[in-house]
C-alpha positions in Angstrom: -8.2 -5.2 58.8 -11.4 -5.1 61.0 -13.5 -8.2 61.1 -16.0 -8.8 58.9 -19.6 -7.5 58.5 -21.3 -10.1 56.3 -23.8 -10.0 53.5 -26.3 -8.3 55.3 -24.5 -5.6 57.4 -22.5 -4.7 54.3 -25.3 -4.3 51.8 -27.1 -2.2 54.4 -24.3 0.5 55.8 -21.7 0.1 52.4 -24.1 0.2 49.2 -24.0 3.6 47.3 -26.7 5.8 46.8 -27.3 7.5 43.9 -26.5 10.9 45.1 -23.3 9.4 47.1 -22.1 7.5 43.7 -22.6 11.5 42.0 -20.1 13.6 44.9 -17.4 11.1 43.2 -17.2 11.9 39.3 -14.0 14.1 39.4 -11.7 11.3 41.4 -10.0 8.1 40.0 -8.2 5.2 41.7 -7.3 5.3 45.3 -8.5 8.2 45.9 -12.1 7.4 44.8 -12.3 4.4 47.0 -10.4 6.5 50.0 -13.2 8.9 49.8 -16.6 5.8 48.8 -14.8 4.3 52.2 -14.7 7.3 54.9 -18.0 8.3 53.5 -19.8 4.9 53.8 -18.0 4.4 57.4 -19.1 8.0 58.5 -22.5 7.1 58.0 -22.0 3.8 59.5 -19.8 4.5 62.6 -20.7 8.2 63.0 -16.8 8.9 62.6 -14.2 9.2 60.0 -11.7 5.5 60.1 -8.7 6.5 61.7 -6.8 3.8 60.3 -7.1 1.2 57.2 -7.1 -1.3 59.8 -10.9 -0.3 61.3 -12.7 -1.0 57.4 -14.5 -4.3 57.0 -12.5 -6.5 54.6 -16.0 -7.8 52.7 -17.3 -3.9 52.8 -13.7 -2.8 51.1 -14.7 -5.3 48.6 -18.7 -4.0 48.3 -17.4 -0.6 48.0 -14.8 -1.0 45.2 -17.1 -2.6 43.0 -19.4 -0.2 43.1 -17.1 2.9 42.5 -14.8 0.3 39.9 -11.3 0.2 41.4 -9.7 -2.9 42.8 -10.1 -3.1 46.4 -6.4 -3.5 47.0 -5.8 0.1 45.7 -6.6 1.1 49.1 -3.5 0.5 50.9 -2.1 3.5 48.4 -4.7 5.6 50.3 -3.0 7.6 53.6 -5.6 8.2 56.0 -3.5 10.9 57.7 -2.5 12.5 54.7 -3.6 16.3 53.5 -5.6 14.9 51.1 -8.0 12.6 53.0 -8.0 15.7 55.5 -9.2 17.9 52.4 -12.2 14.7 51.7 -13.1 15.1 55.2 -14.0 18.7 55.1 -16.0 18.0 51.6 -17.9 15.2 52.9 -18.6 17.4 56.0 -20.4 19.9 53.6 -21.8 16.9 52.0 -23.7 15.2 54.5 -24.4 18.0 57.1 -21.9 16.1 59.8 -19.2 18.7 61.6 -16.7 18.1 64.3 -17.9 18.9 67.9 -17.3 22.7 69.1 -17.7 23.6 72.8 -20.9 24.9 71.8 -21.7 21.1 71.6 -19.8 20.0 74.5 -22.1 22.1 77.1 -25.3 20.8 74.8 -24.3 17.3 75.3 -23.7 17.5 78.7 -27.1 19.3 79.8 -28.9 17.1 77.8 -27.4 13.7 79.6 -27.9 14.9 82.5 -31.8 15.6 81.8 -31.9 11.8 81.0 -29.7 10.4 83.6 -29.9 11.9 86.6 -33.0 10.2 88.1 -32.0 6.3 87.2 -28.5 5.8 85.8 -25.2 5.7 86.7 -23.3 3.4 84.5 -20.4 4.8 82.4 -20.9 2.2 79.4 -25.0 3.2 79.4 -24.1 6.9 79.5 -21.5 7.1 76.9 -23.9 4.9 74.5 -26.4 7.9 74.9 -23.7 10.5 74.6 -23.1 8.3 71.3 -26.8 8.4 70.3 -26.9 12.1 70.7 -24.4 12.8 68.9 -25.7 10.7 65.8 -29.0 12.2 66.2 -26.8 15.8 66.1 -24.8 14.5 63.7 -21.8 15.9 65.7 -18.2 13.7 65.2 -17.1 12.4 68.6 -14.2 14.6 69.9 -11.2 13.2 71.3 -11.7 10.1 74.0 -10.2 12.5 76.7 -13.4 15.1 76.0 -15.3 11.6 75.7 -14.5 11.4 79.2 -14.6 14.4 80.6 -18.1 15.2 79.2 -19.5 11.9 80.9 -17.9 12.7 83.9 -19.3 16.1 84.4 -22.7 14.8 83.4 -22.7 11.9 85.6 -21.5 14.7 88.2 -24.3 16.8 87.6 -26.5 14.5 87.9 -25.7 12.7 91.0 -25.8 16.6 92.4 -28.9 16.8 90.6 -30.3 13.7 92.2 -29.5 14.8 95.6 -31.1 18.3 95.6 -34.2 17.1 94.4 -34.2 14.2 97.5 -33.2 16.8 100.2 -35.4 19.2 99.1 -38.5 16.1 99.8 -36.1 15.6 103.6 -36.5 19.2 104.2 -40.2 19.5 103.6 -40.9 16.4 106.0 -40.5 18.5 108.7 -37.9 17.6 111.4 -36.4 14.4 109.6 -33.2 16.2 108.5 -32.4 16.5 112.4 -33.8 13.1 113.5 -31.1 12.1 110.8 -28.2 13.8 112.3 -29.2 12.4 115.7 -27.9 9.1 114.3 -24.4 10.9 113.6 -24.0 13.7 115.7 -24.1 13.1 119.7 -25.5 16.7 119.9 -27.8 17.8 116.3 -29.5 21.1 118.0 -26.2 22.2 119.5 -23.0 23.8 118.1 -19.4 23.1 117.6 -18.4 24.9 120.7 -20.6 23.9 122.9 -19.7 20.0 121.3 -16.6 20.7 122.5 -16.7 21.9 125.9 -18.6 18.8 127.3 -16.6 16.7 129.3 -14.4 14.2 127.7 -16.1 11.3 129.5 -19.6 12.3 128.4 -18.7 13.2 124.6 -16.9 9.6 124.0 -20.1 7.9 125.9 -22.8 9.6 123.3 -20.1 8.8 120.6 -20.4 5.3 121.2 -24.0 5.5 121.2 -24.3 7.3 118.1 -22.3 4.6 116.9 -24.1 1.8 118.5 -27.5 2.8 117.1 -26.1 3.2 113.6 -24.5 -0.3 113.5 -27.7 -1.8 115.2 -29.9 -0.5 111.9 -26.7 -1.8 109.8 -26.4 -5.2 111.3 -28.2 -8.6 110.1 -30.2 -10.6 111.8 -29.7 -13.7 113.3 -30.9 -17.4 113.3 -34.4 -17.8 113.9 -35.2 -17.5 117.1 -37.7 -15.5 118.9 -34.8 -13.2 120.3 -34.2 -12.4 116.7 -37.6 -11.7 116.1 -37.6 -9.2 118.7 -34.3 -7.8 117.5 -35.7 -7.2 114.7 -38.6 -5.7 115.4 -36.9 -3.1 117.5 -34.7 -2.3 115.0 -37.8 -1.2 112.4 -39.0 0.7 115.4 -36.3 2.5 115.1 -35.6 2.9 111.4 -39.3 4.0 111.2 -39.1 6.9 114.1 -36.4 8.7 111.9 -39.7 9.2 109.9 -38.0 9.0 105.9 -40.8 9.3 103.7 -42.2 6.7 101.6 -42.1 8.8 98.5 -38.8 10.6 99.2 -37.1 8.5 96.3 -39.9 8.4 93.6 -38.7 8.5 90.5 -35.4 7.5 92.0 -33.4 4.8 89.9 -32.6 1.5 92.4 -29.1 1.8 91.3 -28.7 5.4 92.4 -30.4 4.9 95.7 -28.4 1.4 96.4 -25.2 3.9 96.0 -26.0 6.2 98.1 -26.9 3.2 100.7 -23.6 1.8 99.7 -21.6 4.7 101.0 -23.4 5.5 104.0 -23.0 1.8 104.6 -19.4 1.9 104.7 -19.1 5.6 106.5 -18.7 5.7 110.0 -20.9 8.6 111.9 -17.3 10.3 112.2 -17.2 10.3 107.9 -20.4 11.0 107.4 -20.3 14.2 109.6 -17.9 15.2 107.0 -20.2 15.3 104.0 -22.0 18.5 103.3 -25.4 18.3 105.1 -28.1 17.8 101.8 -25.3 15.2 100.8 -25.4 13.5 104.2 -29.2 13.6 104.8 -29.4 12.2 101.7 -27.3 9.1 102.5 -28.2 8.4 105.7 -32.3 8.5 104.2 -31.1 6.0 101.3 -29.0 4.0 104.0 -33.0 3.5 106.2 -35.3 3.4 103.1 -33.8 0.5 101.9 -32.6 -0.8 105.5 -36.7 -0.6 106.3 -37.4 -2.7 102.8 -35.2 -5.1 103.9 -36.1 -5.6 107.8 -39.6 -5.7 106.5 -38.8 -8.9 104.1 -36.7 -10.3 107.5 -39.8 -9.8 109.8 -41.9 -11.7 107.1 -39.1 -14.6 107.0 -39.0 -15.0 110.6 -42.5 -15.1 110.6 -42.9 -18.2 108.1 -39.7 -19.8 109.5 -41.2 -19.8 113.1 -44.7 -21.1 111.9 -42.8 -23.8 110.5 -40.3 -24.6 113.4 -43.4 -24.6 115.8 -45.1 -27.1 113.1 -41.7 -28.8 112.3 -41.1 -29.1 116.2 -44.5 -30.5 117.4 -44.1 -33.5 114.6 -40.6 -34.4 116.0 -42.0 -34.4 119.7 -45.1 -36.4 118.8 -42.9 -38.7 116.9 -40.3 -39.3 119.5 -43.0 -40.0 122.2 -44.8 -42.7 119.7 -42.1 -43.9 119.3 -40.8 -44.5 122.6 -43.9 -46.1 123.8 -44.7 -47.9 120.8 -44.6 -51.7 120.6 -47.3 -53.8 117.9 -49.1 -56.5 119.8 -49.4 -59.7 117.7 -52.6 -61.8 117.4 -55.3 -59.3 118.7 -58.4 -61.6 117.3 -57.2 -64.4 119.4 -56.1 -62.6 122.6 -59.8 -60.7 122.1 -61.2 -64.1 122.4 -59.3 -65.0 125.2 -60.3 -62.3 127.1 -63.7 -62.2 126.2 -64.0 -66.2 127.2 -62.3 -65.4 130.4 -65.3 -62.6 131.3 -67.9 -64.6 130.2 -66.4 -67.7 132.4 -66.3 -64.8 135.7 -68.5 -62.4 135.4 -68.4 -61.1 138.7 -64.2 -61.0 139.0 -61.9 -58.1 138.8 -60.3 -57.4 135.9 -56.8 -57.3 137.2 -58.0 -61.5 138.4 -59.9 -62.2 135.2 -58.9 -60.3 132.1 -54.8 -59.9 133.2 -53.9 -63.4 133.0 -56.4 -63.9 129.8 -54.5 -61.4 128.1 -50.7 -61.8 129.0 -50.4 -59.6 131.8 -50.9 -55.8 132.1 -48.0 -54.7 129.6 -49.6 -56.6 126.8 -52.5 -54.1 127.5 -50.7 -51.5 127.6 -48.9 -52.3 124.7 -52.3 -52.4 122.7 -53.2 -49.2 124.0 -50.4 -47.3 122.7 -50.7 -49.5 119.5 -54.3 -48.0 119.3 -53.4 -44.4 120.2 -50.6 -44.4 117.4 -53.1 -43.9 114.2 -53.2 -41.2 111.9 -56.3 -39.4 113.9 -54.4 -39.6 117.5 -50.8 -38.6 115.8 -52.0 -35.6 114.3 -54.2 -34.6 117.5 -51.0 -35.0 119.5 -48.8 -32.7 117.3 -51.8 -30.1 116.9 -51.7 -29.6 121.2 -47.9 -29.4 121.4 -47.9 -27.3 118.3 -50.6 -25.0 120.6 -48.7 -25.4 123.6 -45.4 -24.3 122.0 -47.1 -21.6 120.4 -48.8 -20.5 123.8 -46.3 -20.5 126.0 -43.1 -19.3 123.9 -43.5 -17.7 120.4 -46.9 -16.1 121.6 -45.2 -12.8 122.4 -43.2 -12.2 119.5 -45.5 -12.9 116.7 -48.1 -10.8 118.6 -45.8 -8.2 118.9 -44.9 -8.4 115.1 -48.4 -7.8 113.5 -48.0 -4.2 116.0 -45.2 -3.4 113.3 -46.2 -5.2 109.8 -49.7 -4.4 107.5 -50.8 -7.2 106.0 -53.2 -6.6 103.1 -55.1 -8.9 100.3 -56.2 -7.6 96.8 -58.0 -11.2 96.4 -61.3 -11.2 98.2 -61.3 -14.8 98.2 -58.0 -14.6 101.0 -59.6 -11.3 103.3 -60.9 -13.5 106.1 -57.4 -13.8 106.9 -56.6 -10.4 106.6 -59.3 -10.1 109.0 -58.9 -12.9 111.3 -56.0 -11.4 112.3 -57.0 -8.0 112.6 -59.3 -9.9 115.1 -56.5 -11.2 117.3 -54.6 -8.2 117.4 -57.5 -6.5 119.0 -57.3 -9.3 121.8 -53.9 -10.1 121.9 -53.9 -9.0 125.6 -57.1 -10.9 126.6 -56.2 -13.5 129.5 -59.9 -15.3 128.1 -60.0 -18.9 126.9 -62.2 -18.1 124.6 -62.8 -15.3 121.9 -66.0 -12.6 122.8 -69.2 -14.0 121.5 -70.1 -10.5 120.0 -67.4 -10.4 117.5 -67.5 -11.8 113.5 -64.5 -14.5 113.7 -64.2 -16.0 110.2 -63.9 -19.7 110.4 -63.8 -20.5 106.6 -60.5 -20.0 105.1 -59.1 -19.6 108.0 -59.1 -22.7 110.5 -58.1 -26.2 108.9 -60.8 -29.1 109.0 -59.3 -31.2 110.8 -58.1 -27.9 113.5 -61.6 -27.4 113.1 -62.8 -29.8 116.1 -59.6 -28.5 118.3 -60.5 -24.6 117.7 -64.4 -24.8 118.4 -65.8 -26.1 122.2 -69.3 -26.7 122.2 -70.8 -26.6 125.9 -73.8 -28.6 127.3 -75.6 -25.0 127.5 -75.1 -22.3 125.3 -73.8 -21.4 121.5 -70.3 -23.0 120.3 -67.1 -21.2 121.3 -63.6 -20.7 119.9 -61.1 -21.4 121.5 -58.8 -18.2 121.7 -55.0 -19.3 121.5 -56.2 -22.7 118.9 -57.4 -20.2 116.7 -54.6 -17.7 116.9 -52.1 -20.5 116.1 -54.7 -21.7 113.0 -54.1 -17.9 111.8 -50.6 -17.9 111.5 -50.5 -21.2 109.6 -53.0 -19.4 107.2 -51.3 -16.4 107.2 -48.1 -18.3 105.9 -49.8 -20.1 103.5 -50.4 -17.2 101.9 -47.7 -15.3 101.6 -45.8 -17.8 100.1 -48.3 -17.8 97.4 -48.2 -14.1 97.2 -52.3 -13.6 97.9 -51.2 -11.4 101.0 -48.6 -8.8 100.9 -46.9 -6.7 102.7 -47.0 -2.7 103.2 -43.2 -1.4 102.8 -42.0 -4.8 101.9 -39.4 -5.6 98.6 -39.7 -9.1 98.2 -43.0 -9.4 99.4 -44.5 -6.5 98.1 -47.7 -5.8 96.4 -47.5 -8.4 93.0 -49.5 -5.4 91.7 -46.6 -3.1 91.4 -44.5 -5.5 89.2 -46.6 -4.4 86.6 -46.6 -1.7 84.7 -48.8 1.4 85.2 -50.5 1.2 82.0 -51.1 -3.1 82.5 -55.0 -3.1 82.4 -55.0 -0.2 79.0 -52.3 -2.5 77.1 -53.0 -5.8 78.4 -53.5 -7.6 75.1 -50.4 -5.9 73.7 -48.5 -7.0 76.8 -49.7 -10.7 76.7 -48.5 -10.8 72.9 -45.3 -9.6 73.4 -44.5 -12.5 75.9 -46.8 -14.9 73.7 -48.9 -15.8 76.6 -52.4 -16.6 76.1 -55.0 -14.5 78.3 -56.7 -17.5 79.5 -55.4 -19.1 82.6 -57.0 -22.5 81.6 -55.2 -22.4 78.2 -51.9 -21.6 79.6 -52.2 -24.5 82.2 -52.7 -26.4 79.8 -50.0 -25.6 77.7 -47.9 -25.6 80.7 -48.8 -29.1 82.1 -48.4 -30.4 78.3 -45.2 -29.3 78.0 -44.4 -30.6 81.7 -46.2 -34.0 80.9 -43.6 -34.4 77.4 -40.9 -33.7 79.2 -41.1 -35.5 82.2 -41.8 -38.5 80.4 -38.7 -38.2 77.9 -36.5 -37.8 81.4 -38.3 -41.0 82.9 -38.0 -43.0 79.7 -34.1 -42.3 78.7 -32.3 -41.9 82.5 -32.2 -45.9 83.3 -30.8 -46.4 79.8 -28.2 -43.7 80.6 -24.6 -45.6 81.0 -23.5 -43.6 83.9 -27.1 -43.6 85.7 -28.2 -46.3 88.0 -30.9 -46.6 90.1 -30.9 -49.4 93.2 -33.7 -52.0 93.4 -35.6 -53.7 91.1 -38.3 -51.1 90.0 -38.0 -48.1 88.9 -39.0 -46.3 91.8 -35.6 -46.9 93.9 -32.9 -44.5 94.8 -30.9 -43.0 91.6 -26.8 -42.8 91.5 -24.6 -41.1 89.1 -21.4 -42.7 88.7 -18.3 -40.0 89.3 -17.3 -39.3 85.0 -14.0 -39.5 83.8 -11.5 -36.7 84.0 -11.2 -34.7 80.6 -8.0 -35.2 78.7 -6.0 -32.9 78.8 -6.3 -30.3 75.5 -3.4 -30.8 73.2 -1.9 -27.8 72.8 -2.2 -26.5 76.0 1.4 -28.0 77.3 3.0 -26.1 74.2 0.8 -23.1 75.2 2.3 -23.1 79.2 6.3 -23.7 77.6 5.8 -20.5 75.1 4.2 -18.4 77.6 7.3 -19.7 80.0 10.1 -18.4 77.3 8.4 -15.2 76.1 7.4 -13.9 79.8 8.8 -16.1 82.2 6.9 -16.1 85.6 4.2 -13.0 85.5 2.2 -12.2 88.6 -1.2 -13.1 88.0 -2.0 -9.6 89.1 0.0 -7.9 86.6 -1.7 -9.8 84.1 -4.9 -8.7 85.4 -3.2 -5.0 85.7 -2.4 -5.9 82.0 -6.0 -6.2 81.1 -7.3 -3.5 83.2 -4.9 -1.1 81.2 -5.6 -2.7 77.8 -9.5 -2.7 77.9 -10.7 -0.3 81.2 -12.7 -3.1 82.8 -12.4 -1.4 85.9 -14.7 1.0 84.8 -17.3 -2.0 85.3 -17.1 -1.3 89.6 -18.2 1.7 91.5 -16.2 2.5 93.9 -18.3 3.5 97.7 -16.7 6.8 97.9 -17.9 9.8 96.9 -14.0 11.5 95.8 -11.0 9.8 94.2 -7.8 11.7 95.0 -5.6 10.1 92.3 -6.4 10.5 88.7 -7.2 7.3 87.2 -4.8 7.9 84.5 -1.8 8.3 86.8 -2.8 5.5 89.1 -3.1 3.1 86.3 0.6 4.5 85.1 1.9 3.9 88.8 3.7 0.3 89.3 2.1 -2.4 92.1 5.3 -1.9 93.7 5.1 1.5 93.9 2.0 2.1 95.3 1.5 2.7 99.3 0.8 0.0 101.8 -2.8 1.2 102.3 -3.5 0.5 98.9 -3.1 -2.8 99.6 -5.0 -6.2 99.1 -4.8 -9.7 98.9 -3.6 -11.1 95.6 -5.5 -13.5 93.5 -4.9 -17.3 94.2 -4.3 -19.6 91.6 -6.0 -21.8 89.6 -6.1 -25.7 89.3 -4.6 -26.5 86.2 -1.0 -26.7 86.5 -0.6 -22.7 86.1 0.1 -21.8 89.5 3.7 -21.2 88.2 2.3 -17.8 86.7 0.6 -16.9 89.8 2.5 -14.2 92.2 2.7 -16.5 96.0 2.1 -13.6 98.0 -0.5 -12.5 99.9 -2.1 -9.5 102.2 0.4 -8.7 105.6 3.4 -10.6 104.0 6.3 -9.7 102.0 5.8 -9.8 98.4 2.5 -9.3 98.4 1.0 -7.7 95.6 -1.3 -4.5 96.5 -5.0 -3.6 94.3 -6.4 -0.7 93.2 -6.9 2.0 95.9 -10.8 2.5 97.5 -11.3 -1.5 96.5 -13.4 -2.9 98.8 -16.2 -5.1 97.6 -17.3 -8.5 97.8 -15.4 -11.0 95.7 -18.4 -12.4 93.5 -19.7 -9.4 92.5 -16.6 -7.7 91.6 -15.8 -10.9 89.4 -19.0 -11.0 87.5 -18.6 -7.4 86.4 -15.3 -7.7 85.1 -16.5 -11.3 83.4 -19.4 -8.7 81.5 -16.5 -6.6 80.9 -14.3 -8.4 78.7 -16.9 -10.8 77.4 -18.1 -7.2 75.8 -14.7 -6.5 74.5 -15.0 -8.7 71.8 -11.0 -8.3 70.7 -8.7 -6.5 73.4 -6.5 -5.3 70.4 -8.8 -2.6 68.9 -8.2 -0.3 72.0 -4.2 -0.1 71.9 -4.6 -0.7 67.9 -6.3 2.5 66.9 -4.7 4.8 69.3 -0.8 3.5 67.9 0.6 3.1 71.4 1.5 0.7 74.2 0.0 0.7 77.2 2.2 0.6 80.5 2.1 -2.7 82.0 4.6 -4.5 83.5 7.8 -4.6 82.2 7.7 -8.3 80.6 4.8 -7.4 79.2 5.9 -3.9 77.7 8.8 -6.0 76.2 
């Protein structure tokens, strides 16, 4: 029997209506519960049970003592049987439900493609709509082969869908369909023949070009580094010459465009010269779209890592030379007496004859001079002219070169002077002038620290106060970081630091209220602060007040403020059935291949329908490849099998792996990233709540291996 609904579920989908409790005065006994029970669980499921196994036990139950017949009458009830054909076909005229006719299928299909094709591409999402439609239709869900096959054509059309309605936006950009074949083909204006009466030499040279630009807009960047930098701004220079328009993929789902990037990524420009053209100017415009996204967010890193290093590099300079020269002098109010009896004693003697010998000798001087130079004031004075002297003479060029490339942009007033300040630098970031033009508007507030305030400004004997021109520039950057970590500038063309605007939705200003309720935020800032720093203050204090009385929690010293240790816990015992588990698994199955257990599950639940394979074509049906043994399947199928786990289990676990004998080839076309391919099975089976209703409804085994078929 099928797990049960409880109190609620049943009273809601199994409870007679009047009408319903009417269509069954002319039956008795099983046949009148057989008939309560595939009404109730037609207009539950949408579908007749195939099996007595599918009915809730507790909605058996509600059901038989409405229509008074004991509920254990209904194992005399044959689902299969002519009669409970005949009660389907009466309860079809009855509620207006009928089985699905082709007339259907091609319905079905055209409509999930209408609400598909621009943003989804997940099987499980598309066959709950095909589900939902049918409901609505009140169409019976054919066979799970037509299942199939009407979500496969849909998610066909729609991906060919998709694509015409992108390369029809390429094609009206002017000449960025053939600046896109220039990154595959060696030769986009010429032919075929002419391709291939250039000299050998020549062809394989452009080849590797091709090639060479393609993986350069492919590759990642590097450590920070001002070669990096540079890197990377070339290589936006030259995703943005291809000239892919910003709005080529409006109303383009993420997940449908990161495919198409997905399979360009892992095409060659020999494979992608394969594809049809709209199909490969297509890829190739996801492949830079999201490649310029993403080199955008890079540049903006690099930017706020090299502000710091400059920052994090002066400190360590400045520290290292204070504390190289750096020794305290003891007793200055007495050796400032000395000295000053000494100069009153010899007023007219030299100071290297007089104040030397009063003091200890010249070291002791110069000991109190660095002492003197090493305060807070002097420290940070030093780190702000190596931080401006690194800045000047290294990292100049490459940040310069970098606001050529990025627009940075503000929707908070209150943060424009930056915006403009470096609008302002840009304009003279080829002036060889100490200081900036005296005709322009340089915004000071906002932008320039206080205490970089003295260090940016000169004031001469004669004339109007100055600013210094490569003080200030460094001040901008530091602003400019500060910022965009906080969001209040943005980025054109950036993803992660895009406009904060566009996370909303359009209609955010109209439904604002109704938006704030549904997250239970209150609209005013002061209120949720308030809140917030409440609920911080509680919390903090129930950690500070319980973690010293924890037993495995100690912290050193004798206040509370020292360093805190956890003490290593003690290993879990081990769970007590779980030695009798390993020996019955041993003398059912023996040793099993973790990968044929994972084949097993595969088979037995069609997880694998969780991953999307890069290609655009599968040759094998999946039905037959599934059928097909590991052993059997050809070496380039091949992959590394799964290690082992920790427990003790590794007994179970097939010891080959990838190039050696034994080894245990995957699925063909598999070749992602462990973690994510993990995760999506993990969401797989967690949604399978029981892996036996598959195999259990259908009446037939499924091919594993052959320990587990026994």
């Amino acid at each position: 029997m099928g797990r049960d609904l409880g109190l609620d579920g049943v009273v809601e989908h199994f409870t007679l209506s009047s009408d319903e409790a009417g269509w069954l005065r002319n039956k008795t006994g099983a046949t009148r519960l057989g008939f309560a029970v595939q009404l109730k669980f037609l207009t539950w499921r949408g579908r007749f049970p195939r099996m007595r196994l599918e009915l809730p036990p507790d909605a058996v139950e509600h059901v038989a003592k409405q229509v008074g017949v004991v509920a254990s009458e209904l194992t005399f009830y044959d689902f299969t049987s002519r009669a409970a054909k005949r009660h389907r076909s009466e309860l079809r005229d009855l509620t207006g439900w009928h089985e699905c006719t082709k007339t259907d299928l091609g319905k079905l299909v055209s409509h999930l493609v209408d609400v598909i094709w621009h943003d989804e591409r997940r099987e499980e999402q598309v066959r709950a709509e095909l589900l939902r439609q049918m409901r609505a239709g009140m169409i019976e869900p054919p066979t799970a082969a037509q299942v199939n096959t009407i979500i496969r054509s849909a998610l066909h059309q729609a991906d060919e869908r998709a694509i015409a309605e992108v390369a029809a936006r390429l094609v009206r950009a002017g000449d960025c369909t053939r600046r896109l074949d220039a990154l595959v083909f060696t030769d986009p204006a010429g032919d075929a023949a002419e391709q291939a009466g250039a000299d050998g030499d020549t062809a394989q040279d452009d080849e590797e070009e091709v090639e060479s630009v393609l993986a350069d807009i492919k590759a990642h960047p590097g450590n920070v580094s001002l070669n990096t930098l540079l890197d990377e701004i070339s290589k936006l220079k030259q995703v943005r010459a291809v000239g892919v328009p910003d709005k080529a993929f409006t109303g383009i789902g993420v997940q449908v465009v990161g495919a198409w990037r997905a399979t360009a990524s892992a095409s060659s420009p020999s494979h992608l010269r394969r594809f049809a053209p709209e199909v490969r100017h297509v890829l190739l415009a996801a492949l830079l779209f999201q490649r310029q996204r993403e080199i955008t967010d890079t540049l903006v890193e690099l930017l706020n890592s090299t502000v710091h290093r400059i920052n994090a590099r002066a400190e360590k300079k400045v520290t290292e030379a204070f504390v190289a020269e750096f020794t305290k002098v003891r007793g200055k109010a007495g050796l400032l007496g000395k000295i000053a009896a000494s100069s009153l004693g010899a007023p007219e003697g030299s100071v290297r004859e007089v104040v030397y010998p009063a003091a200890g000798g010249e070291k002791t001087l110069k000991d109190l001079v660095a002492e003197m130079k090493a305060t807070n004031a002097a420290f940070a004075r030093s780190k702000r002219e190596v931080f401006k002297s690194s800045y000047s003479n290294h990292y100049r060029a490459g940040l310069m070169k970098l606001l050529e490339v990025l627009d940075f942009r503000s929707s908070n007033d209150r943060h424009k002077p930056v915006v403009e300040a470096l609008a302002l630098i840009e304009r003279h970031k080829d002036s060889s002038t100490t200081y900036l033009p005296l005709g322009e508007t340089i915004p000071l507030d906002g932008v320039v620290r206080k205490d970089w305030m003295e260090f940016a400004l000169h004031t001469p004997d004669k004339g109007p106060q100055r600013v210094i021109r490569t003080v200030y520039e460094a001040c901008v950057f530091q602003a400019l970081r500060d910022r965009l970590r906080c969001k209040e500038i943005w980025v054109v063309g950036a993803d992660k630091w895009r406009n904060p605007d566009e996370d909303l939705p359009d209609d955010f200003e109209v439904r604002r209220t109704e938006y704030y309720e549904k997250l239970n935020k209150p609209r005013d800032a002061k209120v949720f602060i308030a809140q917030l720093q409440s609920e911080m203050r509680a919390e903090l204090g129930a950690l500070d007040t319980k973690l010293p009385k924890l037993p495995w929690v100690t912290i050193s010293g004798k206040h509370r403020g020292g360093a805190i240790k956890f003490t290593e816990p003690e290993p879990q015992k081990e769970p007590k059935n779980l030695r009798r588990l390993k020996k019955a698994i041993r003398k059912k199955w023996g040793t099993v291949a973790l990968i044929d257990i994972l084949k097993e599950a595969a088979l037995r639940t069609g997880m694998l329908k969780a991953l999307a394979p890069v290609g655009t074509r599968e040759a094998i049906d999946e039905a037959k490849l599934l059928e097909r043994p590991f052993d059997d399947r050809p070496r380039e199928e091949a992959g590394p099998a799964p290690s082992g786990d920790r427990d003790g289990s590794d007994s179970v676990v097939h010891p080959g792996s990838e190039g050696r004998p034994g080894a245990r080839p995957r699925p063909a076309g598999v070749t992602y990233s462990p973690l994510p391919i993990w995760h999506a099975l993990a969401g797989w089976l967690g949604s399978a709540r029981y892996f036996g209703r598959n195999w259990a409804e259908s009446g037939r085994r499924t091919p594993g291996c052959s320990r587990c078929r026994a």
